[in-house]
Every structure is written in C-alpha cells, then in structure tokens.
PDB file of N, CA, C and O in Angstrom:
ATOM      1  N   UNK A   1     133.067 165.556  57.220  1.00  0.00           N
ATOM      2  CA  UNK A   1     134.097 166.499  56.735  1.00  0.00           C
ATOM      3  C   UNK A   1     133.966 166.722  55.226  1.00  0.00           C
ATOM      4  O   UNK A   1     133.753 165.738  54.519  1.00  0.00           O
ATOM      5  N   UNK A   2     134.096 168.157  54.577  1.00  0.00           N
ATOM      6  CA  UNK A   2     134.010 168.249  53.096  1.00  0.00           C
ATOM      7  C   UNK A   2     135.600 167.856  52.689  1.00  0.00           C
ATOM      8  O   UNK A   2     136.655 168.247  53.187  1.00  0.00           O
ATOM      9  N   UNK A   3     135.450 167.325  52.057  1.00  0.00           N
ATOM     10  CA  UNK A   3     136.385 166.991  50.727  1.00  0.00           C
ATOM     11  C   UNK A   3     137.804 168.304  50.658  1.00  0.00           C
ATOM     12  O   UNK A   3     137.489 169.480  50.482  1.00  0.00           O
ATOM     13  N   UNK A   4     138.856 168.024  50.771  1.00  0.00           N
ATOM     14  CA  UNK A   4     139.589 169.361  50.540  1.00  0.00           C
ATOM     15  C   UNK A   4     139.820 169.490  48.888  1.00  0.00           C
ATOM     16  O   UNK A   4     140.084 170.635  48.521  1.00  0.00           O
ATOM     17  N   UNK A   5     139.769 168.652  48.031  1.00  0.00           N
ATOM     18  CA  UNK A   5     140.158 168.596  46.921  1.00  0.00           C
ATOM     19  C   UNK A   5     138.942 169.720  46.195  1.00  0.00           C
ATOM     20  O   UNK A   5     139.122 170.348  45.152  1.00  0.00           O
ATOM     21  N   UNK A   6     137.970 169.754  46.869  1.00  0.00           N
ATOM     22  CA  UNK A   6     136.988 170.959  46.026  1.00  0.00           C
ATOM     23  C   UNK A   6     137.587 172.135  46.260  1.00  0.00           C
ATOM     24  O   UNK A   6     138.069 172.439  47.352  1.00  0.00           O
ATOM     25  N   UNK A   7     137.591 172.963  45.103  1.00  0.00           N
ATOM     26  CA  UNK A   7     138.041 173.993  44.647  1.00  0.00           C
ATOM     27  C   UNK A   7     136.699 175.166  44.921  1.00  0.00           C
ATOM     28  O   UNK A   7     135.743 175.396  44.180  1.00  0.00           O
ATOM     29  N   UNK A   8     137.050 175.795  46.299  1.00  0.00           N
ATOM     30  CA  UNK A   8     135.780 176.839  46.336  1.00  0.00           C
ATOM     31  C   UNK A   8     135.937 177.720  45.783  1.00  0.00           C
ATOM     32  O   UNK A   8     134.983 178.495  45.717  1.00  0.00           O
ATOM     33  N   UNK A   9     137.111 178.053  45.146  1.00  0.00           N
ATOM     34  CA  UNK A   9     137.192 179.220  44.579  1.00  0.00           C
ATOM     35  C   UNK A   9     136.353 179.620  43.047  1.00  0.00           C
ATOM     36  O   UNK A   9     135.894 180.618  42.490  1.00  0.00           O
ATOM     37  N   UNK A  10     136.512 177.973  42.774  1.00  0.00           N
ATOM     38  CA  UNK A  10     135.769 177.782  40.737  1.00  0.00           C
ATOM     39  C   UNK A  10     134.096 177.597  41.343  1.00  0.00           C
ATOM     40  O   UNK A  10     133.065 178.072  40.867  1.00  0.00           O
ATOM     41  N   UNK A  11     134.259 176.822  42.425  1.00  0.00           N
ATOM     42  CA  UNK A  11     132.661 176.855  42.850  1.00  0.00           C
ATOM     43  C   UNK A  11     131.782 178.135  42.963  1.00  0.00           C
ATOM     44  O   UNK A  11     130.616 178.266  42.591  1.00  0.00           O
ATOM     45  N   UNK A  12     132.535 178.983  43.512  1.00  0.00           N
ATOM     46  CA  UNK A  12     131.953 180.802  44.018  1.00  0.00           C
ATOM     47  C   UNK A  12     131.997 181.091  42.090  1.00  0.00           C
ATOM     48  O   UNK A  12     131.023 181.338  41.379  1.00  0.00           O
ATOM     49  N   UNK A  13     132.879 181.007  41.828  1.00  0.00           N
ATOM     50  CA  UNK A  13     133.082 181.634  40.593  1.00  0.00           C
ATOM     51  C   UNK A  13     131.730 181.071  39.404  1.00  0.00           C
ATOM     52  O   UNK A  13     131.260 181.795  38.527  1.00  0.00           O
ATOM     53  N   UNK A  14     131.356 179.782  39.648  1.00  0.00           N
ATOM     54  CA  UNK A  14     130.298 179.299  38.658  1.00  0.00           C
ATOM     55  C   UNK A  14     129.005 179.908  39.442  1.00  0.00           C
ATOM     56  O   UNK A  14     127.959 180.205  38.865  1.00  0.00           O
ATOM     57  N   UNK A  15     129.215 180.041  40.755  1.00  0.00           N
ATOM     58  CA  UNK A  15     127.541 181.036  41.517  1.00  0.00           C
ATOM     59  C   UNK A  15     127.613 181.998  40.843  1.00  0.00           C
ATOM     60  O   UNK A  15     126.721 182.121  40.003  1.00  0.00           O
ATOM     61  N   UNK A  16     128.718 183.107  40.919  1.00  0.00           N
ATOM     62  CA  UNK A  16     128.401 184.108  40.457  1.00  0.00           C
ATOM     63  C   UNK A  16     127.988 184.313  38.738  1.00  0.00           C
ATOM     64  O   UNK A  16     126.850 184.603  38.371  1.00  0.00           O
ATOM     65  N   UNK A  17     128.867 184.151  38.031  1.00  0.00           N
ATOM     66  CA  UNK A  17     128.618 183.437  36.737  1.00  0.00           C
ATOM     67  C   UNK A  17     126.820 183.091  36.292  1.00  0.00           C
ATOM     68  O   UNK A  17     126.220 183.438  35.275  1.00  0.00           O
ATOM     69  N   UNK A  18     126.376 182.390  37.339  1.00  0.00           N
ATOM     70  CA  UNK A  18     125.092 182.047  36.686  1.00  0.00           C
ATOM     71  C   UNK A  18     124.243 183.165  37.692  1.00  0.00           C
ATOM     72  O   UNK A  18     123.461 183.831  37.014  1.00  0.00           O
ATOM     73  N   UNK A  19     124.232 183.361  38.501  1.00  0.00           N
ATOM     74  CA  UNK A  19     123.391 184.307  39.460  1.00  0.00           C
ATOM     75  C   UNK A  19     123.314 185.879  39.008  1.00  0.00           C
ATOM     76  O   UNK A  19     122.360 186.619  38.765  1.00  0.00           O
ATOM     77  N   UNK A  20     124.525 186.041  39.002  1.00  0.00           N
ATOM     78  CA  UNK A  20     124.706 187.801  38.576  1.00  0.00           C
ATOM     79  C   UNK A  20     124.062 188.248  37.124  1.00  0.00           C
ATOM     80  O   UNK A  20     123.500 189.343  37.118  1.00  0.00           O
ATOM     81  N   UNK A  21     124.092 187.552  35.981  1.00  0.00           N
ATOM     82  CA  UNK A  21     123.389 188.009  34.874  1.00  0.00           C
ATOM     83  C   UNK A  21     121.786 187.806  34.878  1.00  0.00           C
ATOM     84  O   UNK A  21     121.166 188.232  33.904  1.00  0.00           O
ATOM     85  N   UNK A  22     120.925 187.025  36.178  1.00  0.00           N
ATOM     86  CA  UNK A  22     119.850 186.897  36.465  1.00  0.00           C
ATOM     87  C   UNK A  22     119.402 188.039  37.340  1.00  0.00           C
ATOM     88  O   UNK A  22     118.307 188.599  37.277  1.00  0.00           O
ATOM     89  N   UNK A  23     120.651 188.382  38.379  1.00  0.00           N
ATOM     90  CA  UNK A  23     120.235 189.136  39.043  1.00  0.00           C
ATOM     91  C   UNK A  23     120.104 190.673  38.640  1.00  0.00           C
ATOM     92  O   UNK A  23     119.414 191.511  39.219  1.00  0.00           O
ATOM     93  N   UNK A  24     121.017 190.885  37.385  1.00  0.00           N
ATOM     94  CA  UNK A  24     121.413 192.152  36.801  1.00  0.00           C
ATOM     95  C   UNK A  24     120.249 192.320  35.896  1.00  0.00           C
ATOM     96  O   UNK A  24     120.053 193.458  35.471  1.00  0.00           O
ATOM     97  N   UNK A  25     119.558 191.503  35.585  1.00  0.00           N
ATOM     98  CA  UNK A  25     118.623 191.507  34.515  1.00  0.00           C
ATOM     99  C   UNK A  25     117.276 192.078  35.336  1.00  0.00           C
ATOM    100  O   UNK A  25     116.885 193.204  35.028  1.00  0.00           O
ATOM    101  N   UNK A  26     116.630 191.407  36.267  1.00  0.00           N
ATOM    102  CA  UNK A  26     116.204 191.498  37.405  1.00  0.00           C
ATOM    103  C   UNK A  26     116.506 192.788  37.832  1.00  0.00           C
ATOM    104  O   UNK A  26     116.078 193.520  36.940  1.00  0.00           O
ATOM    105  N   UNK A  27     116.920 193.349  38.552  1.00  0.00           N
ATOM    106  CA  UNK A  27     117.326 194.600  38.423  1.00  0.00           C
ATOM    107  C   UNK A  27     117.330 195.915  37.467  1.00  0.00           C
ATOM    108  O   UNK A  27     117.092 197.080  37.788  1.00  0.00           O
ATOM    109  N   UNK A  28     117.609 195.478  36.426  1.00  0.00           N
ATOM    110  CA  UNK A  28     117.392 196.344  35.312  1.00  0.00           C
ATOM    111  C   UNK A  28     115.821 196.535  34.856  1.00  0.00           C
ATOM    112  O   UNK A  28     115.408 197.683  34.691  1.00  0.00           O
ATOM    113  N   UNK A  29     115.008 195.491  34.667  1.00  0.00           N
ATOM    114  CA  UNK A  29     113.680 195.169  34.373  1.00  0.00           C
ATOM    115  C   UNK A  29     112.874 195.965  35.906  1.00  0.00           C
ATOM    116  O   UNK A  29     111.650 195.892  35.796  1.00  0.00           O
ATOM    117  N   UNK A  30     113.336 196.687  37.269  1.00  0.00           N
ATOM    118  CA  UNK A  30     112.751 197.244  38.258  1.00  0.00           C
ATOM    119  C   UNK A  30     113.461 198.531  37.890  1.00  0.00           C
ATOM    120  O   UNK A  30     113.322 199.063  38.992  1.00  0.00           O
ATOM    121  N   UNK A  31     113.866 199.091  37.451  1.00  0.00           N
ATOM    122  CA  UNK A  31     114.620 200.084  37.081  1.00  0.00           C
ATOM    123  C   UNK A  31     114.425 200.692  36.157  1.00  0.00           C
ATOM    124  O   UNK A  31     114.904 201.819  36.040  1.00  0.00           O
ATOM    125  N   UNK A  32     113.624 200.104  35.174  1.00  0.00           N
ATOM    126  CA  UNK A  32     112.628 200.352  34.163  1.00  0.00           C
ATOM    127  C   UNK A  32     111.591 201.015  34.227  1.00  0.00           C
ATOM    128  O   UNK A  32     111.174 202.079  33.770  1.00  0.00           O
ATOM    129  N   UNK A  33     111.104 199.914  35.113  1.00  0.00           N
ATOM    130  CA  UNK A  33     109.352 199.752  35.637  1.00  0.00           C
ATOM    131  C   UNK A  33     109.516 201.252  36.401  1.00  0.00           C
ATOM    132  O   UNK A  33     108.960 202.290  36.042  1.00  0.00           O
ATOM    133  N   UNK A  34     110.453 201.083  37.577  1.00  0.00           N
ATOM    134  CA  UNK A  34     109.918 202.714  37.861  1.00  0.00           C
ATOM    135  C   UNK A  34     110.441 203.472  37.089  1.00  0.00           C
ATOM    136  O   UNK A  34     109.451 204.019  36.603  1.00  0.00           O
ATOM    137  N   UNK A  35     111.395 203.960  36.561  1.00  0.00           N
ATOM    138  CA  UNK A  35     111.573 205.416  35.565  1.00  0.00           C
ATOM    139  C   UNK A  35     109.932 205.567  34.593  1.00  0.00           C
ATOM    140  O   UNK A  35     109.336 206.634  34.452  1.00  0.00           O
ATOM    141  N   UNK A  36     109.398 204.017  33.940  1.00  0.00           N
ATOM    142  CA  UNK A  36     108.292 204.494  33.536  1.00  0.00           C
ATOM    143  C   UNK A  36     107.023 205.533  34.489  1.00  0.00           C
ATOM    144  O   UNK A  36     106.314 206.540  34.466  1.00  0.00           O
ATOM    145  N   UNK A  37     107.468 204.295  35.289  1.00  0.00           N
ATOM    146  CA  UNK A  37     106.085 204.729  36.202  1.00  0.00           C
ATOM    147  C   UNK A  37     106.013 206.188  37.223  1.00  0.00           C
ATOM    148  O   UNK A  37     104.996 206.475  37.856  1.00  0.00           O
ATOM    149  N   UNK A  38     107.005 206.843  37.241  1.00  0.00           N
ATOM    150  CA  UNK A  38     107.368 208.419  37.500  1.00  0.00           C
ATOM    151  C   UNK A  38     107.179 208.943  36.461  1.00  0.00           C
ATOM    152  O   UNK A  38     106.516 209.976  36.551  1.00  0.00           O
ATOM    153  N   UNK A  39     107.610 208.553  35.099  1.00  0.00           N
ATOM    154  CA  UNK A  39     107.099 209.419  33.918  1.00  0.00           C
ATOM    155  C   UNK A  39     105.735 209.380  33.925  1.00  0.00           C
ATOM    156  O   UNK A  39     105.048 210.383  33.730  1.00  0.00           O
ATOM    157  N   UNK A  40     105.399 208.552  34.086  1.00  0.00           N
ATOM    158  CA  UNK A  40     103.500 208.634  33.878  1.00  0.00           C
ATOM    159  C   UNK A  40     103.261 209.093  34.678  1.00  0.00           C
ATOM    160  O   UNK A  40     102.197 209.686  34.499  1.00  0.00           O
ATOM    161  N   UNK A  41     103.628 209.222  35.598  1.00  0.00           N
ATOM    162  CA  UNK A  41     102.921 210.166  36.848  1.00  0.00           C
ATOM    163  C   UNK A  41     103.268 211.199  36.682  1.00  0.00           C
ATOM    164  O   UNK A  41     102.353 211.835  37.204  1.00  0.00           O
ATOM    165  N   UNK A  42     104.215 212.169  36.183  1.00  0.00           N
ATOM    166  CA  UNK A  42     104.138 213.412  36.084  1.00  0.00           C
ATOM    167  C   UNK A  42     103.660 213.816  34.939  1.00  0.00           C
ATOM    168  O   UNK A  42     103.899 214.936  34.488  1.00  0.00           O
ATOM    169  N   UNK A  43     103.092 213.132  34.480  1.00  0.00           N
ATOM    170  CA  UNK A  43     102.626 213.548  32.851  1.00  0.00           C
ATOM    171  C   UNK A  43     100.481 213.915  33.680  1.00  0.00           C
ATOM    172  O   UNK A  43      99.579 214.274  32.923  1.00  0.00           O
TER     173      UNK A  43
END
C-alpha cells in the first residue's frame, strides 16, 4: 500500500516543473529546425 501522507498533488506539480521547461525547449529547438529548413528550401 502507498503511504497516504504523500502529497500527489506537490509530487505532479515538481514533474511538471522540471519536465515542461525541457519539454518546451525541445519543442521550440524542432520548430526552429523546420521554419529554417522550409526557408532553405524555397530559396
């Protein structure tokens, strides 16, 4: 049985916290890559 005293709510909250600015970054850095890579191709 888990523990009831853990708080899933601060737990979800420290995933997102560390995941989402990796994943947003990540995202942004493919979002890049292609807008370049359509510009070069129509050039």
């Amino acid at each position: 049985m888990l523990p009831e005293n853990v708080k899933w709510e601060a737990v979800f909250q420290s995933i997102v916290d560390t995941w989402l600015p990796l994943i947003g970054m990540v995202a942004a850095i493919v979002v890049i890559a292609i807008i370049v890579h359509v510009v070069r191709k129509k050039r």
